[in-house]
Structure formats: structure tokens, C-alpha cells
C-alpha positions in Angstrom: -27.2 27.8 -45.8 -24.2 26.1 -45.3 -22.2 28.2 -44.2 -25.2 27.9 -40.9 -24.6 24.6 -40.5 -20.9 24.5 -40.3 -21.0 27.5 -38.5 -23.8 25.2 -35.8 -21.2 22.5 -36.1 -18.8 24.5 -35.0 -20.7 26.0 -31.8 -21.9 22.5 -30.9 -18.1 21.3 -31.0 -17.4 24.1 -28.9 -19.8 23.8 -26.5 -18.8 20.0 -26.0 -15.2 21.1 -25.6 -16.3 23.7 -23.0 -18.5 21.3 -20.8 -15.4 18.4 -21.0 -12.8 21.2 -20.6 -14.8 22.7 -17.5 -15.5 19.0 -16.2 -12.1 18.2 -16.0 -11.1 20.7 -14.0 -14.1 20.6 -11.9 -12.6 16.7 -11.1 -9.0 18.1 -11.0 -10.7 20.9 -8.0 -12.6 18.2 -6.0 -9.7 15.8 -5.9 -7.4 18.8 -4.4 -10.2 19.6 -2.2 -10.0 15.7 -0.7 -6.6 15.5 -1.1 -6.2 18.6 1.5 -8.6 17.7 3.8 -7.1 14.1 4.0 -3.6 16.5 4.6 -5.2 18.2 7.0 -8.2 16.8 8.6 -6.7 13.3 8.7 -7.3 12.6 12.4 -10.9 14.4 12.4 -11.9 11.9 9.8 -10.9 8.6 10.7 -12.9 7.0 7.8 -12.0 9.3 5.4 -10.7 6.5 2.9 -14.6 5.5 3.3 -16.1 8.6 2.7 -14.1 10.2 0.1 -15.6 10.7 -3.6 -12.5 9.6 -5.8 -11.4 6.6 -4.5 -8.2 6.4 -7.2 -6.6 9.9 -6.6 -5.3 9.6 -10.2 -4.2 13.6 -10.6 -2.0 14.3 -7.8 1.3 13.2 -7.6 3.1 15.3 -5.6 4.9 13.8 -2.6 6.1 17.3 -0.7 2.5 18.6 0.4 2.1 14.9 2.7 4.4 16.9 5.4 3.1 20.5 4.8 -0.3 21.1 5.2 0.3 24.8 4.0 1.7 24.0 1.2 -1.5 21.5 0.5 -3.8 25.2 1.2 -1.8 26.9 -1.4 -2.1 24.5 -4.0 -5.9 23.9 -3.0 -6.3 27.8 -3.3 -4.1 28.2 -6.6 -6.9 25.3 -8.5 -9.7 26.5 -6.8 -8.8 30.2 -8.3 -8.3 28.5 -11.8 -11.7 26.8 -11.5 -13.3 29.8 -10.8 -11.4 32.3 -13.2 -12.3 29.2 -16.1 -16.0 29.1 -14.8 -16.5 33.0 -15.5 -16.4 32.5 -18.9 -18.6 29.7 -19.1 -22.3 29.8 -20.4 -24.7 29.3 -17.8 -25.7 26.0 -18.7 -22.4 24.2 -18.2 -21.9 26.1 -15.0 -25.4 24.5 -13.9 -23.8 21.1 -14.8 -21.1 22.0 -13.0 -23.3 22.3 -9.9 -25.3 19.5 -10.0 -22.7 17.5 -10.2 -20.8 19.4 -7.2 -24.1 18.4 -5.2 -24.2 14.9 -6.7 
């Protein structure tokens, strides 16, 4: 019997590791995905600085994809393709999270 319950803990601490692993990069995807169309899309969205979801772009720091929109679709495409390949493996009910919160 208690080797159930510490094997429960264990799955529960798991599980919670899972959802905040997969919610991070969720974040880490979505601020890409504003930071590229604020690259690219600047002068189609005049008040983008209003509309945008993270207001503090805390996770991107690099400087050289300001002058390069290409290089800003690459780097989009590369987290995007890490979101995915880490959503895969995912149980369905912290990839249903993950999508209400997308729609949120």
C-alpha cells in the first residue's frame, strides 16, 4: 500500500511538472509568435503595442532578428516545431489546457 501512494505521488508530481513544463513553452511560443508579427506586420498593425497579449516581452533578447524578418520566421518556425514535438507526448488533458488557454 505504500508503495501506491508513493508511486501516486509520484505521477501527481509528474503530471504538475508536465502541465508547468508544457505551459512554459506554450508562453515562450506565443511571445515568438507576437514578437514576429510585430517584425513583420509592424505597419499593418499600427496598435499593435495595444493589442498584443504579453505586454513585458521578458523571453526574447535577441537584437539581430529587428532588421531580418526572415531570420524572425526561422526562429518562430524552430519554437513552434519544439512546441509541437513537446505537445505529442503530452496527455490529453494538458494539451486541452493548452488550448483553452491559446483561445483565452
Amino acid at each position: 500500500m505504500v508503495f501506491k501512494r508513493q508511486q501516486t505521488q509520484q505521477q501527481k508530481q509528474m503530471t504538475a511538472y508536465d502541465k508547468k513544463v508544457t505551459h512554459d513553452m506554450f508562453e515562450t511560443t506565443m511571445e515568438w509568435l507576437e514578437k514576429y508579427i510585430e517584425i513583420v506586420y509592424k505597419n499593418e498593425f499600427p496598435d499593435w503595442e495595444r493589442r498584443k497579449q504579453f505586454r513585458n516581452n521578458t523571453i526574447i533578447k535577441r537584437t539581430d532578428i529587428y532588421g531580418n524578418p526572415g531570420l524572425a520566421e526561422d526562429s518562430l518556425s524552430t519554437q513552434m516545431l519544439l512546441f509541437q514535438s513537446t505537445l505529442r507526448t503530452k496527455a490529453p488533458f494538458i494539451r486541452e489546457e493548452i488550448q483553452k488557454e491559446f483561445y483565452r
